[in-house]
C-alpha beads as a LAMMPS data file, in Angstrom:
LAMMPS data file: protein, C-alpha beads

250 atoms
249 bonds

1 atom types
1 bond types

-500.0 500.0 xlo xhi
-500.0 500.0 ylo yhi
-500.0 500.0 zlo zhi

Masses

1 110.0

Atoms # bond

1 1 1 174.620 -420.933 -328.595
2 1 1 176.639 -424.246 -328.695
3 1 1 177.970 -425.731 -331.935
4 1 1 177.573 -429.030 -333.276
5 1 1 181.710 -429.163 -333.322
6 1 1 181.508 -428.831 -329.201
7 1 1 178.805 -431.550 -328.935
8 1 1 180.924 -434.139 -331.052
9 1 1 184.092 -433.036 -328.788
10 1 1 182.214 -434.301 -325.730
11 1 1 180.816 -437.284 -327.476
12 1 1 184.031 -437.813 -328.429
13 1 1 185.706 -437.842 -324.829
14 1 1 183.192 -440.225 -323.210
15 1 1 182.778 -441.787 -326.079
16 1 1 185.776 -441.940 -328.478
17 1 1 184.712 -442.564 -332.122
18 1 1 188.182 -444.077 -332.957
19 1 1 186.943 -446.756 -330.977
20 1 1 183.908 -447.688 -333.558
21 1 1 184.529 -451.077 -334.921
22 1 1 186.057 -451.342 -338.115
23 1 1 182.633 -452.035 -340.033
24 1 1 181.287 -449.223 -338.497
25 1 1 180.346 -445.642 -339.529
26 1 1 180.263 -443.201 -336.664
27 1 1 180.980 -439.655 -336.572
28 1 1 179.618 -436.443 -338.424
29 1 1 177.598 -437.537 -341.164
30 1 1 175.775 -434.700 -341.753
31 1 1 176.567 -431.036 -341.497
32 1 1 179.001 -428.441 -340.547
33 1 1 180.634 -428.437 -336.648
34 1 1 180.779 -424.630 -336.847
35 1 1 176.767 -425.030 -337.262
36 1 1 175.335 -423.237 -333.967
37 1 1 172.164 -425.642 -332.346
38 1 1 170.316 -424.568 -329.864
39 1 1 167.756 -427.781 -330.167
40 1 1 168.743 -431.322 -330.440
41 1 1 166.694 -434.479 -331.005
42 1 1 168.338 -437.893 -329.629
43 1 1 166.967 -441.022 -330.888
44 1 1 168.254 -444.433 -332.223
45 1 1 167.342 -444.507 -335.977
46 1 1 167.271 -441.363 -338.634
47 1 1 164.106 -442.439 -340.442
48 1 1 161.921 -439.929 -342.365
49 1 1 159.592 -439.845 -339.486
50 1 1 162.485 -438.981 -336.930
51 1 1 163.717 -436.307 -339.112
52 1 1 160.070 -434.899 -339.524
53 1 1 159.719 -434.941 -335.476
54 1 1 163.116 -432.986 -335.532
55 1 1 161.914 -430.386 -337.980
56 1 1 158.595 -429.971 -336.152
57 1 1 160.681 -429.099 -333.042
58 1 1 162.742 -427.302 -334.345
59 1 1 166.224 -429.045 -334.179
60 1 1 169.085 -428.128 -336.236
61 1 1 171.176 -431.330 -335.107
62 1 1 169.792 -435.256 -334.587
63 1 1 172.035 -437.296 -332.467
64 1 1 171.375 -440.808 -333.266
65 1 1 173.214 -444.775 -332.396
66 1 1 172.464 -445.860 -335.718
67 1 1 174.601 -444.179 -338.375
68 1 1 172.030 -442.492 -341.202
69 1 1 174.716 -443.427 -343.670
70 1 1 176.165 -447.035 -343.372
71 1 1 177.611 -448.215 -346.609
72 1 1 179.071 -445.447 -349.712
73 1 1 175.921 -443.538 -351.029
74 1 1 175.886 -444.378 -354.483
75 1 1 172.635 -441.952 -355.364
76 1 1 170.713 -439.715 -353.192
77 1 1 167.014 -441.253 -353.544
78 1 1 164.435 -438.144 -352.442
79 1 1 162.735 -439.912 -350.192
80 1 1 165.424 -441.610 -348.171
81 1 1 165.999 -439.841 -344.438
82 1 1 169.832 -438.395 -345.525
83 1 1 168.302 -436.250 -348.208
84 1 1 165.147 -435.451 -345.797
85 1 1 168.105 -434.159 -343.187
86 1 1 169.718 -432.269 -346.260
87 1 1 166.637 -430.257 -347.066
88 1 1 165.679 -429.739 -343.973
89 1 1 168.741 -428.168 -342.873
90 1 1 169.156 -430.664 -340.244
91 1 1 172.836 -432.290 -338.776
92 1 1 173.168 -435.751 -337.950
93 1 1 175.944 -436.994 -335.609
94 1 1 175.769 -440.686 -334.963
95 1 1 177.610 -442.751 -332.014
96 1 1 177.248 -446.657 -332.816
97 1 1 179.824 -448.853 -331.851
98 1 1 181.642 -446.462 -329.994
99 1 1 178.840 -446.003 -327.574
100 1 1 177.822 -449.288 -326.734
101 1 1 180.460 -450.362 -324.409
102 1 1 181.338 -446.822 -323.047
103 1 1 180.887 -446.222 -319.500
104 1 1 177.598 -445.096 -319.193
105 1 1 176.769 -446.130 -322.869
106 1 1 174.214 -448.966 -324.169
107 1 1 175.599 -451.978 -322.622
108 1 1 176.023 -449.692 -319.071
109 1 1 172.214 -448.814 -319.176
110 1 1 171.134 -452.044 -320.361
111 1 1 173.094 -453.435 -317.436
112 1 1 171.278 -451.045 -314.715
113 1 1 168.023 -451.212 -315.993
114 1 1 168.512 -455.172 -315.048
115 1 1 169.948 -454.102 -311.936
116 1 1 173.397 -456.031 -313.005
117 1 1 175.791 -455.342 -310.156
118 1 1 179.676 -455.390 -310.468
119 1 1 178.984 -455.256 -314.674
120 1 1 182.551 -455.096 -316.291
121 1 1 184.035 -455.964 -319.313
122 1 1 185.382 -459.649 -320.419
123 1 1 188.569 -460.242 -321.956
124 1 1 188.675 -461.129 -325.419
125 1 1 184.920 -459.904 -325.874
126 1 1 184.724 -456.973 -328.076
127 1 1 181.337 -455.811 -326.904
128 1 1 179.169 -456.461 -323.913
129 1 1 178.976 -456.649 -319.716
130 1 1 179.158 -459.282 -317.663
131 1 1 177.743 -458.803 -313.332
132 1 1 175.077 -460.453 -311.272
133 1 1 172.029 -460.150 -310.096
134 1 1 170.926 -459.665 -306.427
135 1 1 169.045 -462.646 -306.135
136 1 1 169.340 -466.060 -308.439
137 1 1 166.594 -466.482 -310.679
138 1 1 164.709 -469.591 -312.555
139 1 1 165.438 -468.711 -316.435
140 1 1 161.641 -468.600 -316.733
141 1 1 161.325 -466.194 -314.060
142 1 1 164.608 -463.974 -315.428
143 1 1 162.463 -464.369 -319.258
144 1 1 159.552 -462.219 -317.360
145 1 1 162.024 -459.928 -315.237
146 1 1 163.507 -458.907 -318.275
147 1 1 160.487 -458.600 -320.392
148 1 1 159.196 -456.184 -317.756
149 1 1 161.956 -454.241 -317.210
150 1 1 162.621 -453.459 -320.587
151 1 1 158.746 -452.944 -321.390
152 1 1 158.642 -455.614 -324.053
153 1 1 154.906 -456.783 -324.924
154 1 1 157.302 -460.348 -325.162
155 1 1 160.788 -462.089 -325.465
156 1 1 162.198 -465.151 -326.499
157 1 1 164.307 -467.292 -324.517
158 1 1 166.313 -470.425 -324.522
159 1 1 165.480 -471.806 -321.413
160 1 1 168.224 -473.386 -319.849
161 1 1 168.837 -476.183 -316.892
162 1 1 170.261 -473.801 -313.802
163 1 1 169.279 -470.939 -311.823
164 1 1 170.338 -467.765 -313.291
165 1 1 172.645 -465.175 -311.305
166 1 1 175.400 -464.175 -313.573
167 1 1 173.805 -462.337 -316.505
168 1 1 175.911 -460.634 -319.720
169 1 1 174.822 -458.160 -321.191
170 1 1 174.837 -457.283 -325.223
171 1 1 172.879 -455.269 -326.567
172 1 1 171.525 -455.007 -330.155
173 1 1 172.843 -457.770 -332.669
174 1 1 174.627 -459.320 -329.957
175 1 1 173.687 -463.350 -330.244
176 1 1 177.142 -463.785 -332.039
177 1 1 179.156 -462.904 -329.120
178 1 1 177.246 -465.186 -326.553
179 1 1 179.278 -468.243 -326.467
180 1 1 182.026 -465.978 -325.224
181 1 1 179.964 -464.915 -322.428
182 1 1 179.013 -468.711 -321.216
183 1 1 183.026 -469.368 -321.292
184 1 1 183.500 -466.677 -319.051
185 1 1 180.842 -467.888 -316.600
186 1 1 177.310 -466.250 -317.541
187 1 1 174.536 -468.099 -316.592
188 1 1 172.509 -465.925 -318.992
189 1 1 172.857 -463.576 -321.204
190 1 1 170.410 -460.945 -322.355
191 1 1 170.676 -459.491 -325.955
192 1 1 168.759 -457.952 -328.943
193 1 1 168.806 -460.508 -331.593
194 1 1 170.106 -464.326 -332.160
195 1 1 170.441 -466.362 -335.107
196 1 1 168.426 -469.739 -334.935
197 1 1 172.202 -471.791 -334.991
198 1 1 173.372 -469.877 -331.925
199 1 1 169.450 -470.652 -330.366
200 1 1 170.255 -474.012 -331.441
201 1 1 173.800 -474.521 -329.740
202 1 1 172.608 -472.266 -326.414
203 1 1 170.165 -475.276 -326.283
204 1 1 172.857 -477.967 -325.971
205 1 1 174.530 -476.107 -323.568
206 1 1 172.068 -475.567 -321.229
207 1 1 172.255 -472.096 -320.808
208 1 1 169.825 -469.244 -320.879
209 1 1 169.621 -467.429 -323.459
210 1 1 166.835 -463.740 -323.566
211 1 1 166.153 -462.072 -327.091
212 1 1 164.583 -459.369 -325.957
213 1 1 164.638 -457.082 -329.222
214 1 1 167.337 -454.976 -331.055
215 1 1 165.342 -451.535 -330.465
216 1 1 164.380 -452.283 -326.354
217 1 1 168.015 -453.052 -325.631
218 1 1 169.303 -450.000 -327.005
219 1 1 166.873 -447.801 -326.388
220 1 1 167.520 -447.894 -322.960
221 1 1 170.189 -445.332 -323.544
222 1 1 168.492 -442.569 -324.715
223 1 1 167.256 -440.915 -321.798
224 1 1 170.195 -440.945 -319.915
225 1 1 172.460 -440.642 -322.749
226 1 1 170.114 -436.899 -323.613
227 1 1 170.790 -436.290 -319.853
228 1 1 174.620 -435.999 -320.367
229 1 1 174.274 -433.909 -323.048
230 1 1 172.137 -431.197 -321.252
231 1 1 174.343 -431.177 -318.192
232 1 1 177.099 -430.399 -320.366
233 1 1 174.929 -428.126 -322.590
234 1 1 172.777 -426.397 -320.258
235 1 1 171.716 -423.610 -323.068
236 1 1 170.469 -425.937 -325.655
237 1 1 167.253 -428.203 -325.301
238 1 1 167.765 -431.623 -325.774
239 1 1 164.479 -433.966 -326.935
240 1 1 164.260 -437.670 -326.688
241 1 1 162.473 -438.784 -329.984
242 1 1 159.477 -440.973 -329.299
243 1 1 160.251 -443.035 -332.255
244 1 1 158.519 -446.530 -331.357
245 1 1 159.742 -450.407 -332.601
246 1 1 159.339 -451.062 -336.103
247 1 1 157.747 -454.261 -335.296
248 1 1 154.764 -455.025 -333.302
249 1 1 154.178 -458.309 -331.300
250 1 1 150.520 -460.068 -331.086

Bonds

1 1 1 2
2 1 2 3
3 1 3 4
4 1 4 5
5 1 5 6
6 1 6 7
7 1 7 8
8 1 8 9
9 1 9 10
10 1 10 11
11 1 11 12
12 1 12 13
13 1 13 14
14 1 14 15
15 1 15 16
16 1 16 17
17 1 17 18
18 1 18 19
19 1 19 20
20 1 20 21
21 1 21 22
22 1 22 23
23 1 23 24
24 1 24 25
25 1 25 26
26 1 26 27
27 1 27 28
28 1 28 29
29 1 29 30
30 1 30 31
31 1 31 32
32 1 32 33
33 1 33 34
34 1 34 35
35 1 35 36
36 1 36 37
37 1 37 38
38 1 38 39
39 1 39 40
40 1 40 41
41 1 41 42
42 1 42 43
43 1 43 44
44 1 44 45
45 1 45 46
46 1 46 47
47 1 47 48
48 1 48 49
49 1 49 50
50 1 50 51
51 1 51 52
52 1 52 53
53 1 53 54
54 1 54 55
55 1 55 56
56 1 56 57
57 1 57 58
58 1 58 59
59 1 59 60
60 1 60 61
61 1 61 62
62 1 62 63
63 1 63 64
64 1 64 65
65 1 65 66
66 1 66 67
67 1 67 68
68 1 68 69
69 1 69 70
70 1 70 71
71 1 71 72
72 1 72 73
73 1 73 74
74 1 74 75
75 1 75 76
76 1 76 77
77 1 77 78
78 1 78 79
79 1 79 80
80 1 80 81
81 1 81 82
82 1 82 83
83 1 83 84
84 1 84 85
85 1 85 86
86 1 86 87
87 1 87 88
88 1 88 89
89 1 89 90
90 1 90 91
91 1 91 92
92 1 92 93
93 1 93 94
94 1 94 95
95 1 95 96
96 1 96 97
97 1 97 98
98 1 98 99
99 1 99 100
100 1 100 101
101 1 101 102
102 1 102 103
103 1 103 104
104 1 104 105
105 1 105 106
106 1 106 107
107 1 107 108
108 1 108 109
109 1 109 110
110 1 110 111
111 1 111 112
112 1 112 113
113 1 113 114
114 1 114 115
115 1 115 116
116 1 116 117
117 1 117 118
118 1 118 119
119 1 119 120
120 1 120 121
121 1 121 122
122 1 122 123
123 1 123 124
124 1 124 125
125 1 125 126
126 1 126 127
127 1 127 128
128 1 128 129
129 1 129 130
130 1 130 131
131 1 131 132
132 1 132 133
133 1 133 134
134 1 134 135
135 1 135 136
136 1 136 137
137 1 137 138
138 1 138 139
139 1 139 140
140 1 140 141
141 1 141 142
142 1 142 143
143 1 143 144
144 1 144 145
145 1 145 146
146 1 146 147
147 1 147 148
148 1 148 149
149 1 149 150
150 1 150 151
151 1 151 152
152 1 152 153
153 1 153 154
154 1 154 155
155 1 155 156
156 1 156 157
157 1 157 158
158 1 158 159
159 1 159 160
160 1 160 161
161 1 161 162
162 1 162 163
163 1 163 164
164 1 164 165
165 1 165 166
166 1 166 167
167 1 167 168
168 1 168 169
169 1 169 170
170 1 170 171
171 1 171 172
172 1 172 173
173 1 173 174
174 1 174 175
175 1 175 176
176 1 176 177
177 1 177 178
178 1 178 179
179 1 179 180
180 1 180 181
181 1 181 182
182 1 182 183
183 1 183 184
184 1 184 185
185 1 185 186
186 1 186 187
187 1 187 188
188 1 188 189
189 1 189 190
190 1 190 191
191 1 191 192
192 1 192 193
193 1 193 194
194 1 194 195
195 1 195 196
196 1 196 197
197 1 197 198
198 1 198 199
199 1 199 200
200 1 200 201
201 1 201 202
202 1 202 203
203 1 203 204
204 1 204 205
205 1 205 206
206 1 206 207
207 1 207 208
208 1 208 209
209 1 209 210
210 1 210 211
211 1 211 212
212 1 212 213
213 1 213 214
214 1 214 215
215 1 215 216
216 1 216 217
217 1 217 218
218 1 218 219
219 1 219 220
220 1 220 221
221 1 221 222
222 1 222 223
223 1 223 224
224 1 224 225
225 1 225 226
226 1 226 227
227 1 227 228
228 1 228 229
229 1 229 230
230 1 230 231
231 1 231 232
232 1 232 233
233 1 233 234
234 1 234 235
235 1 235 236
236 1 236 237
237 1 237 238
238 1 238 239
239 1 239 240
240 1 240 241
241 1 241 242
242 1 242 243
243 1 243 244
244 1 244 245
245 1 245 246
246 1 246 247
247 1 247 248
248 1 248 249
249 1 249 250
């Protein structure tokens, strides 16, 4: 049997939690490490219905990006997901910041799923992945590229004046850190969400800009993310939750 104590240790080493972000709330937020597991469920929220899927397989431990527990608890509500994890006997350890820009961690899969080659960081950007693409595209054409690869029934874009060949990657809430990207020579830059000033200013520049969804740019990690895990932890089973996008497009 493995423990949930060995399972943080290696999230730990390719992923250090002392390396969340200050706002952040990584770690074990549920549960005992001496707990044995022997079934894990990885997904990228703790809602009710993730924690149900975990207790219908079985799962003593969910792995998750989100943290279950974000700001102090001031009363345990019975029908949030922490005190559906609590009854249910049911760990949660949850890798947010910390995994994104870890080598082989959100912004890394984002980046190969968009074939990105050469991706590293940029100084004086806390989060995200600047490379190229093997071919230049027109921003229209990079909207649709990205849309498919990602599976997206849409995105939004800012569609800007040149061909598009360097591409940053940040995924999630990443619009903030965009501008940064541009100054260090992205052409695009794909993220999960954008507020309408930074749409707005992307516009004057004359960059691109893709919005392609908080949940399909992070979600991109799961699978290979659960792979790690059962290379290291061959004796315990490790599920990907089909959890699906709160939101629906029409």
């Amino acid at each position: 049997m493995t423990t949930i104590g060995e399972i943080y240790g290696f999230i730990d080493a390719i992923a250090p939690f002392e390396e969340q972000m200050d706002f952040d709330n990584s770690g074990l937020l549920v549960g005992s490490e001496n707990t044995q597991v022997d079934k894990v469920l990885v997904a990228l929220d703790i809602t009710k219905g993730v924690v149900r899927e975990a207790a219908g397989l079985g799962c003593q431990l969910i792995i998750s990006h989100h943290p279950v527990i974000f700001t102090p608890l001031k009363a345990l509500s019975g029908d949030s997901p922490v005190y559906a994890l609590a009854s249910s006997g049911i760990a949660a350890i949850c890798a947010h910041t910390n995994l994104d820009d870890a080598d082989g961690g959100v912004n890394s899969c984002l980046g190969e799923k968009l074939g990105l080659i050469g991706a590293s960081k940029v100084q004086g950007c806390e989060t995200g992945l600047l490379g190229r693409l093997d071919k230049p595209y027109t921003p229209p054409k990079f909207a649709c590229f990205v849309r498919d690869r990602l599976g997206c029934g849409a995105v939004q874009f800012v569609e800007g004046t040149s061909t598009v060949e360097k591409v940053a990657v940040i995924a999630g809430a990443g619009g903030d850190y965009a501008d940064l990207m541009f100054d260090a020579g992205a052409d695009a830059v794909v993220t999960g969400e954008a507020k309408h000033h930074i749409l707005t200013a992307v516009q004057d520049s004359g960059k691109t800009l893709i919005v392609a969804g908080h949940f399909n740019t992070e979600a991109v990690v799961l699978e290979p993310f659960a792979e790690r895990l059962r290379m290291r932890f061959p004796k315990a089973t490790f599920h990907v939750s089909g959890e699906r996008e709160p939101v629906s497009t029409v």
